[in-house]
N, C-alpha and C positions, 0 to 999 in steps of 0.2 A: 415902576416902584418895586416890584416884587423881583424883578432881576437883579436892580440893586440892592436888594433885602438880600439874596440868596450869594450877590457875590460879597458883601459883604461879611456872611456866616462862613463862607466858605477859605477867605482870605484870613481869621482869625481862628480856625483850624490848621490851618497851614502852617499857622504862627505859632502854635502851641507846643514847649519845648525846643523852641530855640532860644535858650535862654542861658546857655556855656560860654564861656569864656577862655580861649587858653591862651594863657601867658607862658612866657620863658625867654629862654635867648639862646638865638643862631651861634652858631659854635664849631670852629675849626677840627673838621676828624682828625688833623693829623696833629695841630698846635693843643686842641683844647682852647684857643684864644677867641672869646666873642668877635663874629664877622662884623663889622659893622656896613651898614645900609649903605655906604660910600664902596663900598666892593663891589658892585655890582648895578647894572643899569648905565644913571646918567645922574650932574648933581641935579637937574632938575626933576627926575623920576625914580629916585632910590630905589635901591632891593625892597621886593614886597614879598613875602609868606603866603602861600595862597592854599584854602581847603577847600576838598570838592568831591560833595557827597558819593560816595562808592560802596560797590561791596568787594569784597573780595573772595575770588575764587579757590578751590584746593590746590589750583597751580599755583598760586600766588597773581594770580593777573586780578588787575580791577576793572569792573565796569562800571558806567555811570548809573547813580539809584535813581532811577527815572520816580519813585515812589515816595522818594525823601520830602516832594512837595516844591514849587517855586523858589520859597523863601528859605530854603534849606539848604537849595541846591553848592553855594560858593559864598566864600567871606574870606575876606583879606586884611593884613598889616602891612603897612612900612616897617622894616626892619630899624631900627635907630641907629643911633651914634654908637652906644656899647653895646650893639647886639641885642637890646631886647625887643619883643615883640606882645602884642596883642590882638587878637583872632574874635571878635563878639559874633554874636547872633548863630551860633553852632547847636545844629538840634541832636544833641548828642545821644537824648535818650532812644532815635528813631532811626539812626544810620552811622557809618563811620565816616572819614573822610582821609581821602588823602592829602596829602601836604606835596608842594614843590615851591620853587622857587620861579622868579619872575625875569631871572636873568640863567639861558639855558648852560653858561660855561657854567654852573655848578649842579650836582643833584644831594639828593638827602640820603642814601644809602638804608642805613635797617632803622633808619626813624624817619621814616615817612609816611607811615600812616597813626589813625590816630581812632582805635576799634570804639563802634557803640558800646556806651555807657560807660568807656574811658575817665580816667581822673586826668585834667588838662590844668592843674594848677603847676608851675614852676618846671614848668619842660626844658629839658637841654636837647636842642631839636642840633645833628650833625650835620655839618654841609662838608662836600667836599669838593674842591674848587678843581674840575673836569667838565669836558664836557658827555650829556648824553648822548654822540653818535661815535661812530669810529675814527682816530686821529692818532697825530703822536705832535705835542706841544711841545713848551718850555713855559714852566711859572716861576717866573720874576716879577719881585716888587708886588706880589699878589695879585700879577696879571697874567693870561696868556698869550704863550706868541706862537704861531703857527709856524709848524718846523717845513720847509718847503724845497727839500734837498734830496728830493727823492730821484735816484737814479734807476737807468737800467742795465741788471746783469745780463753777461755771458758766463760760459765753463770750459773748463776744456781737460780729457783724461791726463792726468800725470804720466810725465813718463816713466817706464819699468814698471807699470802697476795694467795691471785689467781694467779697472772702473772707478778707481781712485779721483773723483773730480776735485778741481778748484774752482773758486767761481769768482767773479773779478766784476766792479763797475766799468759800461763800455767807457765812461767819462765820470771825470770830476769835476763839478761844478766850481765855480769862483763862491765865496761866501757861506762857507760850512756854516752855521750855528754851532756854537757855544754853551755848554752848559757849565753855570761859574760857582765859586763857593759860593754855598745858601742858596742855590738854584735847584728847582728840579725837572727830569725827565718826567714826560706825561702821558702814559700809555693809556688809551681809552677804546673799548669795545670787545664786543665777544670773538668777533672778527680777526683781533692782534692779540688776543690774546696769551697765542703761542710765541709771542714776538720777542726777542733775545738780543740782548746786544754781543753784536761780535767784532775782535779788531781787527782794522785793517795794517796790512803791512807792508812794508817795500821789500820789492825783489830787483835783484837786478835782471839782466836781459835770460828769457827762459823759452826751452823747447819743450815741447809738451809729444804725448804719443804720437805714432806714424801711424796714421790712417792706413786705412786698406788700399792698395795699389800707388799709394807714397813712399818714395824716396826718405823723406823725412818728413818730421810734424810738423804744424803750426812753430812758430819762435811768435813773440813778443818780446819789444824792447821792455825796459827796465819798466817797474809797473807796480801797483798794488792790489792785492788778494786780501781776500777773508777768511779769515783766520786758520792762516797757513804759511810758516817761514818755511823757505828755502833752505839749504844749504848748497846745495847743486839740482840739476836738474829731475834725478832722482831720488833725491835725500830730502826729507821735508817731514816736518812735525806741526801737529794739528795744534793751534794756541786756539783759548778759551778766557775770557773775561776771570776777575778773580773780584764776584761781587758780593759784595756785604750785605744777606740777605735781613737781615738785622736792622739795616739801616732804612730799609725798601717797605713800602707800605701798597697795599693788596684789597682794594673793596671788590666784592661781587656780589649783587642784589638784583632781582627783579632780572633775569636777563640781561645785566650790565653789567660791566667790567672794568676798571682802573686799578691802572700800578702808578707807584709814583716811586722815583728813583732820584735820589739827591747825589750832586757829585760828588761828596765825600764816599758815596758806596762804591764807586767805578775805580779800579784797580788795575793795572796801573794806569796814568793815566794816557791822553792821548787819540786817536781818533777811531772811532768804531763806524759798524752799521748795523742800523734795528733792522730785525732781518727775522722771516722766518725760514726754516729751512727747507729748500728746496724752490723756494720763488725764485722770481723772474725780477723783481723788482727790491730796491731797500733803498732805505733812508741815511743817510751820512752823517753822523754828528761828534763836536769835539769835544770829552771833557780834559779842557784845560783853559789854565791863562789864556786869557791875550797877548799877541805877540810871541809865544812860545809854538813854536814847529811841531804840531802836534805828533808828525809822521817820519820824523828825521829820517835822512837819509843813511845816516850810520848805523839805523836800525838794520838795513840791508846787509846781506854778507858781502864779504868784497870778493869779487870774480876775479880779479887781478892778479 
């Protein structure tokens, strides 16, 4: 009797001040448009808002408030049809809490937490539809698609230059992705961050420097480099993407990182590779029509 007296006292202390509510609605960072709860999950388990009592550090890192109490510790919504939400049982005057989402392709960026003794009436909470680890997407139709065109480079010294490299995929894969109007490029992680789109071009058939104790260099038949035309074997000028940075949207929060790059920013248009400089590896991707050659071949000089 006296156990259950004392768990009793002690569960109705637990309980004390959790009695907030936040309301508001999930909210596109890039549209401003409420997400609705059909973006994410499944229609049987919609998007849920989820809070979860923490403190937060001077790094900005959070840990769990082990002190917040059981009934303190987590509370959830369903996101709805227009985006709004509702969070009960929040013991606001005794801890903060953070916010995430229940579907990991998107995070909350600089509203994701929500400090002790915060005012949680009429929140405009940001999502932004990436995911939290490192990748490069495509979001269409308010989905993502995994970009999965990742080749491997070689280099090789220019000839008439000392150290002047080019760098080239060993192969091109069948089924570039696509990035179309109202689509966008999806840069995610601190990892890519450095990561740049560069175009690729056609050359025609190229000799590259003579190694030591060679006659002559390497040749390759006809081929494409990044971002580097030809004009003969010695002649050649470094191209550079001409991107609308105006157009391109930039979160960094918490250790995490997203670009979002719409094809109308990519100039001209045509086939590139996200690429950081000096890897070994990069990604292939076309911004253009369907059906349209992104890489023609008349972009090549003519050897002839």
């Amino acid at each position: 009797m006296l156990t259950r007296s004392l768990f009793s006292v002690t569960a109705l202390l637990l309980a004390v001040g959790c009695n907030a509510t936040a309301t508001g609605t999930l909210v596109d960072g890039i549209t401003g448009e409420p997400v609705p709860g059909s973006a994410g999950g499944t229609p049987d388990a919609p998007l849920r808002i989820i809070a979860e009592a923490v403190t937060e550090g001077e790094d900005g890192r959070f840990e769990p408030n082990r002190e917040a109490g059981l009934t303190c510790q987590s509370a959830s919504s369903e996101v709805g049809g227009d985006g709004t939400f509702r969070i009960p049982d929040l013991c606001l005057s005794t801890t903060g809490y953070r916010l995430r989402l229940s579907d990991n392709n998107f995070f909350l960026g600089e509203t994701d937490f929500l400090p002790q003794g915060s005012d949680v009436a009429s929140l405009s909470i940001k999502a932004w539809h990436a995911p939290m680890g490192a990748g490069v997407k495509i979001l269409k139709d308010d989905r993502l698609a995994r970009i999965r065109s990742r080749v491997s480079l070689k280099s090789e010294i220019i000839k008439g230059t000392e150290d002047q490299k080019v760098f080239y995929p060993t192969a091109i894969p069948n089924g570039i992705p696509m990035v179309k109007a109202g689509e966008r490029l999806v840069i995610t992680g601190m990892a890519n961050k450095d990561m740049k789109l560069v175009p690729v071009i056609n050359s025609g058939e190229r000799e590259f420097k003579v190694e030591e104790g060679m006659e002559t260099g390497p040749t390759m038949n006809p081929w494409s480099y990044l971002g580097t035309k030809f004009t003969d074997d010695e002649t050649f000028e470094r191209v550079s993407v001409d991107l609308d940075e105006s157009k391109t949207t930039r979160v960094e929060h918490r250790n995490h990182y997203a670009k979002f790059v719409p094809a109308e920013a990519v100039n001209p248009p045509g086939r590139y590779a996200l690429w950081v400089d000096g890897q070994k590896t990069a990604f292939l991707v076309d911004f253009i029509e369907e059906g349209v050659d992104p890489n023609p071949k008349e972009d090549a000089e003519d050897d002839g």
